[in-house]
VMD Tcl script that draws the C-alpha trace (Angstrom):
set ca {
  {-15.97 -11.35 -61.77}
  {-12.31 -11.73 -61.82}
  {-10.59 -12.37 -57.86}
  {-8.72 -9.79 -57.18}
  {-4.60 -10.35 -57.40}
  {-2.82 -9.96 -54.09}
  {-0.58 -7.39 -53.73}
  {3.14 -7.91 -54.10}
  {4.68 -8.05 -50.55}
  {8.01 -5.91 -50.28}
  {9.96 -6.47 -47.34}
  {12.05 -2.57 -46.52}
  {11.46 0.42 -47.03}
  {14.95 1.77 -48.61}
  {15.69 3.10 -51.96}
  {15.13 0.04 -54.11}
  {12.21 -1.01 -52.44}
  {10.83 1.95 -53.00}
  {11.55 2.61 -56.19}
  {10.08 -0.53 -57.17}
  {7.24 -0.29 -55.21}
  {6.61 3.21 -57.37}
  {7.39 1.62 -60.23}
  {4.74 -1.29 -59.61}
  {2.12 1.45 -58.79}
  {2.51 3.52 -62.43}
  {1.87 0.25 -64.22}
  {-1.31 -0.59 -61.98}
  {0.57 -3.58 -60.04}
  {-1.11 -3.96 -56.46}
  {2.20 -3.50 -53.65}
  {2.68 -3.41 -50.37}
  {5.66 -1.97 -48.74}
  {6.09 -3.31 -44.75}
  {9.07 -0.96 -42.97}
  {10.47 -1.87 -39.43}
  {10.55 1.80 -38.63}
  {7.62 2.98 -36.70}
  {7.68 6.64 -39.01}
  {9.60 8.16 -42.08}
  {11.91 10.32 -39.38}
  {12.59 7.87 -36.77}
  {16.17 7.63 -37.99}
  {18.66 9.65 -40.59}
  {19.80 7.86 -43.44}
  {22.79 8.46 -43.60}
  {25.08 10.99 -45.79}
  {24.71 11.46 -49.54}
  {25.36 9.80 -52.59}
  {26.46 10.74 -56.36}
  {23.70 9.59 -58.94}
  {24.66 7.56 -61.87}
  {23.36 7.95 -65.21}
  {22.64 4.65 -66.28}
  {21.44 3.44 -62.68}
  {20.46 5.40 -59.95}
  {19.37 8.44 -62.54}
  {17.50 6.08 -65.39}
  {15.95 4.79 -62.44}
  {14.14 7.92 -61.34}
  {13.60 9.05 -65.08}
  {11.75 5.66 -65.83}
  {9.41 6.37 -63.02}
  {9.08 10.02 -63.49}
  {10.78 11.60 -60.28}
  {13.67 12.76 -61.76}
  {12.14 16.29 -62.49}
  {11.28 16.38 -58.50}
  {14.91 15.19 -57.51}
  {17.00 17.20 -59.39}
  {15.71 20.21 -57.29}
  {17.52 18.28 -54.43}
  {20.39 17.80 -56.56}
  {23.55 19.46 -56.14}
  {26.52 19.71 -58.91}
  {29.30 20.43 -56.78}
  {29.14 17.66 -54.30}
  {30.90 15.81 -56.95}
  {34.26 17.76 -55.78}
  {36.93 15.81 -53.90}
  {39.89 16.67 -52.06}
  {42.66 14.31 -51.00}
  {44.75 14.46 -47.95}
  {47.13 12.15 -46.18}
  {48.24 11.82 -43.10}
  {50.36 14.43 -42.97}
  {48.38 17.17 -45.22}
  {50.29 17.15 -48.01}
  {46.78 17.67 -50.94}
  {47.31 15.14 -53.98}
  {43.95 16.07 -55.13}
  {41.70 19.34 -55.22}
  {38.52 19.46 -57.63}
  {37.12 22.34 -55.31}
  {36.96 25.90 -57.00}
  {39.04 28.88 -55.27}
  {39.15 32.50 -56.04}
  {42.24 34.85 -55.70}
  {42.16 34.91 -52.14}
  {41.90 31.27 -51.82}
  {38.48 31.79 -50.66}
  {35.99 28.35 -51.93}
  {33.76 29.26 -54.34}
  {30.54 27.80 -53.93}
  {28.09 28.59 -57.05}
  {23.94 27.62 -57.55}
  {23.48 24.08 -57.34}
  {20.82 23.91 -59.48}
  {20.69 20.88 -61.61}
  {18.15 20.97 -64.29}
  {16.49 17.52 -66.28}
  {19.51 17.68 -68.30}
  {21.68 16.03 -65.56}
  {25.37 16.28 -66.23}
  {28.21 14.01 -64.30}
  {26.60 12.17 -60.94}
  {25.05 14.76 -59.15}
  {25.49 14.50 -55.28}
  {21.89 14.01 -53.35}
  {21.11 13.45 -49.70}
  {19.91 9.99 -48.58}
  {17.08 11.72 -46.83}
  {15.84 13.51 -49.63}
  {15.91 10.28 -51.77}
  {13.93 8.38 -49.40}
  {11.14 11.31 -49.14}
  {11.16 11.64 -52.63}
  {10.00 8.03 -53.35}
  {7.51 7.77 -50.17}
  {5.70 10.72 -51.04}
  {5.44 9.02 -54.44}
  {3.60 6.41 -53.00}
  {-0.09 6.24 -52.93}
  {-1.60 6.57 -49.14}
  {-1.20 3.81 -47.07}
  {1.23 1.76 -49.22}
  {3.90 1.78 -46.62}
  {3.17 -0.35 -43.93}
  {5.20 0.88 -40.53}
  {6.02 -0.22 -37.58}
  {6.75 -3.65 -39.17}
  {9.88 -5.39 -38.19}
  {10.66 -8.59 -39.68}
  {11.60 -12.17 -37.69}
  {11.54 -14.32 -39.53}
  {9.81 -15.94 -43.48}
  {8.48 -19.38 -43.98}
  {8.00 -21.04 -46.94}
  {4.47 -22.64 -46.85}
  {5.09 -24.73 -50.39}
  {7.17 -23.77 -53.13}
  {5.53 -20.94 -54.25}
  {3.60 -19.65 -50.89}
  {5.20 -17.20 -48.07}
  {4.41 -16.62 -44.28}
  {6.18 -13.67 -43.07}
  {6.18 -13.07 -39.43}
  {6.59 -10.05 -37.61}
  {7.37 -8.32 -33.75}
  {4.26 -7.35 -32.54}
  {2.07 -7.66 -36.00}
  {0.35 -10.12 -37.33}
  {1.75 -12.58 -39.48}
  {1.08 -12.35 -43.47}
  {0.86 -14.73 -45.89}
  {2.17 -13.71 -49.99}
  {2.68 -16.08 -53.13}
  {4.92 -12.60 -54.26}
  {7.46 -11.60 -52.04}
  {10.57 -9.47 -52.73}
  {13.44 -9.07 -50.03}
  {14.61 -5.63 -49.93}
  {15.28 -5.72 -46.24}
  {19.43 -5.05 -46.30}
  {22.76 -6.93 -45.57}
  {20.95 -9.19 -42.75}
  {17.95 -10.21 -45.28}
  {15.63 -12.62 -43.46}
  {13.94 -13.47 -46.88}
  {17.28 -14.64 -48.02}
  {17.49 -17.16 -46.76}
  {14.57 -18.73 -48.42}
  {16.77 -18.51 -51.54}
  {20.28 -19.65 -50.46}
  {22.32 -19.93 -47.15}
  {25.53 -17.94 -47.91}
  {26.06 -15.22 -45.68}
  {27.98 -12.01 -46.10}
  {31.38 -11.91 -44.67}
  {33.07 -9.16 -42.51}
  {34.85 -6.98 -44.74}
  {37.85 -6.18 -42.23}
  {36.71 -2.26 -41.88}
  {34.47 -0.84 -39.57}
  {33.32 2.60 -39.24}
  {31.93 5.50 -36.77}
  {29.25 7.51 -37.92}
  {29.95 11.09 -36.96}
  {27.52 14.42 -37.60}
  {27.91 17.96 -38.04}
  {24.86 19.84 -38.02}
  {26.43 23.17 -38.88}
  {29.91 23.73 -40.93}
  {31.88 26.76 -39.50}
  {33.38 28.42 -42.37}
  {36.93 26.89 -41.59}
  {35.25 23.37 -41.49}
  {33.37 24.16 -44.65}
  {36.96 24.70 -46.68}
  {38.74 21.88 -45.10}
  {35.78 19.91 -46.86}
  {35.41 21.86 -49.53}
  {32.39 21.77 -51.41}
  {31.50 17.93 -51.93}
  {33.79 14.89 -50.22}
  {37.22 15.21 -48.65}
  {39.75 12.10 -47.96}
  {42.40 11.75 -45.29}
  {43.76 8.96 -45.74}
  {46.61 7.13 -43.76}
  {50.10 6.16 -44.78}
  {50.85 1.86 -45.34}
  {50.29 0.30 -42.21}
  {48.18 2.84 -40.64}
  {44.67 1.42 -42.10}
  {42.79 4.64 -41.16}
  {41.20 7.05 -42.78}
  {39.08 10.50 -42.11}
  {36.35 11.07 -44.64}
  {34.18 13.66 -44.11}
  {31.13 14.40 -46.82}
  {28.86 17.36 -47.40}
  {25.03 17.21 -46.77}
  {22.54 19.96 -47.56}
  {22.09 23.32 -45.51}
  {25.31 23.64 -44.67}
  {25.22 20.01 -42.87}
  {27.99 17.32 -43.04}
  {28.56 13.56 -42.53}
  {31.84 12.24 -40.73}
  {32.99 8.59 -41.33}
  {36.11 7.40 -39.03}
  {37.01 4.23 -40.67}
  {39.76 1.51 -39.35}
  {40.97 -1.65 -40.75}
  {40.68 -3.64 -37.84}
  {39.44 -7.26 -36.29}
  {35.41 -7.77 -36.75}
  {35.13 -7.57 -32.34}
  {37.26 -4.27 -32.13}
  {34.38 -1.68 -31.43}
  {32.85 -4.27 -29.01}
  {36.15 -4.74 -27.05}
  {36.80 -0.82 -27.23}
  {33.62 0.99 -26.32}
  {33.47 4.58 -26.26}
  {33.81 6.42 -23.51}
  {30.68 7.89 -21.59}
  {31.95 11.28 -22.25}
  {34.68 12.60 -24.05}
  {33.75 10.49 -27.25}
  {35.13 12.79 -29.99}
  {38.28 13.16 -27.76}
  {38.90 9.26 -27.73}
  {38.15 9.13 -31.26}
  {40.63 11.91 -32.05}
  {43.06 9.70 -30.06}
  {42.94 7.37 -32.75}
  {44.46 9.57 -35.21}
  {46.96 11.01 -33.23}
  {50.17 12.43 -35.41}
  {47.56 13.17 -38.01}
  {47.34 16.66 -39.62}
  {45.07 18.80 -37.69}
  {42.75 19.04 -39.94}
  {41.64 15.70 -39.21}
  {41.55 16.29 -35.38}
  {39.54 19.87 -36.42}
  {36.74 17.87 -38.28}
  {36.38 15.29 -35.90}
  {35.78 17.93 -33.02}
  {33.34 19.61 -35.15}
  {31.04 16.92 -35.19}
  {28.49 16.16 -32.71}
  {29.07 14.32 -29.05}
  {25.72 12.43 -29.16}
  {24.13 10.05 -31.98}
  {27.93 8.61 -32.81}
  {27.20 5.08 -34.75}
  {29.22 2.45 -34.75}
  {29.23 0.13 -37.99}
  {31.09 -3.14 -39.65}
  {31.02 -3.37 -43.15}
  {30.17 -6.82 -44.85}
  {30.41 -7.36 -48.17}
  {29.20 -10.75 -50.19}
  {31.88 -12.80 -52.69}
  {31.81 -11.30 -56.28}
  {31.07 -14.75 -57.63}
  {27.81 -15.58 -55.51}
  {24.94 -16.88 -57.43}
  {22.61 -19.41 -56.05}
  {19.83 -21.86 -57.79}
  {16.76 -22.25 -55.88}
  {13.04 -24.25 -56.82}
  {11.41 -21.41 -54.96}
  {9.16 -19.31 -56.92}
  {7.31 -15.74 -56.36}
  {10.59 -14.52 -54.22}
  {13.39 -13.02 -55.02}
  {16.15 -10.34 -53.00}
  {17.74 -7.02 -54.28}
  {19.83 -4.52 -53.18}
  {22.33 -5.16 -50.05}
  {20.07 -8.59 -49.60}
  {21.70 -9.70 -52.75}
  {24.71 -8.21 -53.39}
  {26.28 -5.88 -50.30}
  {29.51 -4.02 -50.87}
  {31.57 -1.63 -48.94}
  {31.10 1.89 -49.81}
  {34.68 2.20 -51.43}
  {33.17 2.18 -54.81}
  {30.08 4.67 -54.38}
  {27.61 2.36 -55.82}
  {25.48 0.41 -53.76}
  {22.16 2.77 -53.79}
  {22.82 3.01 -57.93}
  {23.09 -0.61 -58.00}
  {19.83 -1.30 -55.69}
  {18.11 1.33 -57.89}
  {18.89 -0.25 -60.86}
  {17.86 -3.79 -59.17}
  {14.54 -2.24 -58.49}
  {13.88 -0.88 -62.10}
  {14.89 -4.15 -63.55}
  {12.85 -5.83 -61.34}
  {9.77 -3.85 -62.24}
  {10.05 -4.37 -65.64}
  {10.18 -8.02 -65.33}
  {6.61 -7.91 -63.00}
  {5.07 -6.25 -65.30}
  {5.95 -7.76 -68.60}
  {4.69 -11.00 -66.58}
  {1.71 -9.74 -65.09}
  {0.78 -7.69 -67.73}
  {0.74 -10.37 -70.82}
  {-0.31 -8.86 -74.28}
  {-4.39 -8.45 -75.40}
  {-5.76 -11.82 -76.29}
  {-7.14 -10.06 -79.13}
  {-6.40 -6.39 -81.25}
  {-9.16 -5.01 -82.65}
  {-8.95 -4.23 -86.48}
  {-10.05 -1.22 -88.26}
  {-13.50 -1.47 -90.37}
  {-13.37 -2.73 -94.03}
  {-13.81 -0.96 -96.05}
  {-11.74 2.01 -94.41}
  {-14.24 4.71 -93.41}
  {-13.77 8.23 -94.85}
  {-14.41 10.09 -91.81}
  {-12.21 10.60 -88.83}
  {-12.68 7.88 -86.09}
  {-11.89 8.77 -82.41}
  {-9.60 6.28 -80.55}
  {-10.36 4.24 -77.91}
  {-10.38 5.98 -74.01}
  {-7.02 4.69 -72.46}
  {-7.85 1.86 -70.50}
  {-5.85 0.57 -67.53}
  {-3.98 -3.06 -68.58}
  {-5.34 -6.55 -67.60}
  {-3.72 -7.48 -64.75}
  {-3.62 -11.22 -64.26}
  {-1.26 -13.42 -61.97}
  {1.12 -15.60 -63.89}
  {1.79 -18.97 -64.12}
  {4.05 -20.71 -61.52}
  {6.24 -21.94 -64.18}
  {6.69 -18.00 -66.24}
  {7.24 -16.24 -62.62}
  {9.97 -18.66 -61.60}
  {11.60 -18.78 -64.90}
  {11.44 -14.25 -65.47}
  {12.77 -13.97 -61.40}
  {15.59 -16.14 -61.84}
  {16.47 -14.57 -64.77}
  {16.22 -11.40 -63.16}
  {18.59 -12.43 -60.62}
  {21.28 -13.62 -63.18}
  {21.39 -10.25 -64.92}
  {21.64 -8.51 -61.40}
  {24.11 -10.46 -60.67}
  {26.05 -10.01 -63.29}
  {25.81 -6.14 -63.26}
  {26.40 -5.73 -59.81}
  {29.89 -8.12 -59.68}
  {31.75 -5.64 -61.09}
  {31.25 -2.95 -59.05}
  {31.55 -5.63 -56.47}
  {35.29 -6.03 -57.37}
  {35.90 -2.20 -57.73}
  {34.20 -2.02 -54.03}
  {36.57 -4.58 -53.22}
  {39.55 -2.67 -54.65}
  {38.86 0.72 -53.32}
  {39.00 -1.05 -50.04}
  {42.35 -1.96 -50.62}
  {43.69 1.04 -52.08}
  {42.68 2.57 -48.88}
  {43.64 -0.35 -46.36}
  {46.99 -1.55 -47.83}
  {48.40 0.19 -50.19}
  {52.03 1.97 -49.15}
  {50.27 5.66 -49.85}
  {46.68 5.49 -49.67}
  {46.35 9.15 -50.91}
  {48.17 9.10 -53.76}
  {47.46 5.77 -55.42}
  {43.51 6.98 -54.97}
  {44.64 10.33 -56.15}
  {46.21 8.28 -59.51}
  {42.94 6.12 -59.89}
  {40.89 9.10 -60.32}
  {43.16 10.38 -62.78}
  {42.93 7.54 -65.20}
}
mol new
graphics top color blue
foreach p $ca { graphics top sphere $p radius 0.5 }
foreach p [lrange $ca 0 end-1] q [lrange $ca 1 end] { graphics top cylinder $p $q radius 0.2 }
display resetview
């Protein structure tokens, strides 16, 4: 009797290492999934994102969820409307009738997705769980720290659990990735922009037409380094992101007030149209976050003589949000990822059986389907097909890297913000 093959150890419980731990599960791959979060609601995550078609959507086709999330899907979100400081609109994709009334029509995206539908973060991440089979998901699991035992065995060490030992262990654990370092030491840097996190958990009418019907983008003059983005959720729900080009300690060294915190933050964008102070005031007082954005060097890439471990996602490649890509990227990660487990822990038969000689006259019934032969690989074929992998993600991902990189400063330090992004969607 064959010993059974541990169970590939993923470290986070987002989007990628979801996806892959899905993906892993339709090809009979044994996976684990261990999640810092104590539940699948202890905390939002976040606003929404558009879907691209040869990422984030190939992803969920290849493992068969795309069906499920396109009823979550909605067509509009894709609209955006550009402000600047003042008001003046330089762009408007939203729909108006004669009475300049928004026209919002059914959202209902079928299989046949068209552009990059909009979906919410939270419906993403329930989506792939509830893919799962039972008891994949460990929670309540928050990584310290990983150890390399030898060069191709892992401890991994957690608050409160005990401590695990995997010779396949994938790092899908974000920007701060303490499997990581394991591969390399280069950290992210501070991007210069950090953000509050802002809610509205029901759009008044007026706030729903500021926003229109997907993203809007207030965005300051040169040398302001501001800007007030608010996007839709679902069920008439919104996300609010403040963001300020300003010194990695600023939030620290200006804390918000006790109360009054939407007050102080509308403070910041004094002179600003009103529509900016209007949103801002429309959001919730409590559950306000307060984020930097890193972002890694377009150019990383690392060697290692590690084997059985590799990163994805933000753990590999983290970007500010200025290009709309990081969850597409991570999905894609994940699906390439997948494919390379399986083609090395699923080799071909040893043998194919050949049909009798002479050829019988009379129908012959196939084979029943049988699952594949799963069988660990050599040291030598995993290490070789991961760093591979990594390569290739690499190289996909550093573009998008650079257009990250440039959104930011279209945003940050260009003369007028509004209408150089307005011109870049235009081309």
């Amino acid at each position: 009797m064959s010993t059974p093959i541990p169970p590939v150890v993923i470290v986070g419980a987002g989007p990628s290492g979801l996806l892959l731990a899905r993906f892993l599960q339709i090809h009979h791959i044994p996976v684990k999934v261990y999640e810092r979060d104590p539940s699948p609601s202890y905390r939002p995550q976040g606003g929404s994102l558009d879907l691209h078609d040869d990422t984030g959507l190939k992803a969920l086709r290849e493992t068969g969820l795309l069906g499920i999330a396109t009823g979550y899907m909605r067509s509009q979100g894709e609209a955006v409307r550009i402000l600047d400081r003042d008001g003046k609109v330089w762009r408007d994709e939203n729909v108006y009738d004669e009475q300049g009334e928004l026209v919002r029509h059914s959202e209902k995206v079928g299989e046949d997705v068209k552009g990059r539908p909009e979906i919410d973060r939270t419906d993403l991440r329930n989506i792939l769980i509830d893919s799962l089979e039972p008891d994949t998901i460990q929670w309540s699991h928050a990584l310290t720290s990983c150890e390399a035992l030898s060069a191709s065995l892992y401890q991994v060490n957690f608050v409160s659990q005990p401590s695990i030992t995997t010779p396949y262990l994938i790092g899908a654990d974000g920007t701060f990735s303490k499997v990581r370092p394991l591969l390399h030491d280069f950290k992210p840097s501070y991007s210069s922009v950090s953000i509050y996190d802002l809610s509205i958990s029901s759009m008044s009418p007026k706030i729903q037409k500021i926003l229109g019907t997907g993203m809007l983008m207030i965005l300051g003059n040169g040398g302001d380094d501001k800007a007030v983005m608010p996007q839709n959720l679902s069920h008439g729900r919104a996300k609010v992101y403040l963001a300020m080009k300003v010194a990695e300690e600023w939030q620290d060294e200006h804390r918000l007030p006790e109360k009054g915190k939407k007050e102080w933050l509308v403070g910041l964008f004094e002179g600003w149209t009103e529509e900016a102070k209007e949103v801002i005031m429309a959001c919730e007082e409590e559950g306000i976050v307060q984020r930097r954005i890193y972002q890694f060097d377009p150019d990383l890439n690392w060697k290692t003589d590690k084997t059985g471990v590799t990163i994805m996602g933000d753990a590999a490649h983290v970007m500010s949000p200025f290009a709309g890509e990081g969850v597409n990227q991570a999905l894609a990660d994940a699906l390439e990822l997948g494919q390379t487990l399986v083609k090395v822990f699923t080799p071909p038969p040893r043998f194919v059986s050949l049909a009798p000689f002479p050829l019988s006259l009379f129908p012959v019934s196939p084979p029943p389907p049988t699952n594949p032969r799963i069988v660990p690989p050599s040291s030598a074929e995993l290490h070789a097909a991961l760093r591979s992998f990594e390569k290739g993600m690499m190289r996909r991902a550093r573009e998008e890297m650079v257009g990250s990189q440039m959104g930011l400063d279209m945003i940050f330090g260009s003369e007028e913000p509004a209408k150089a992004w307005a011109e870049f969607m235009d081309a």
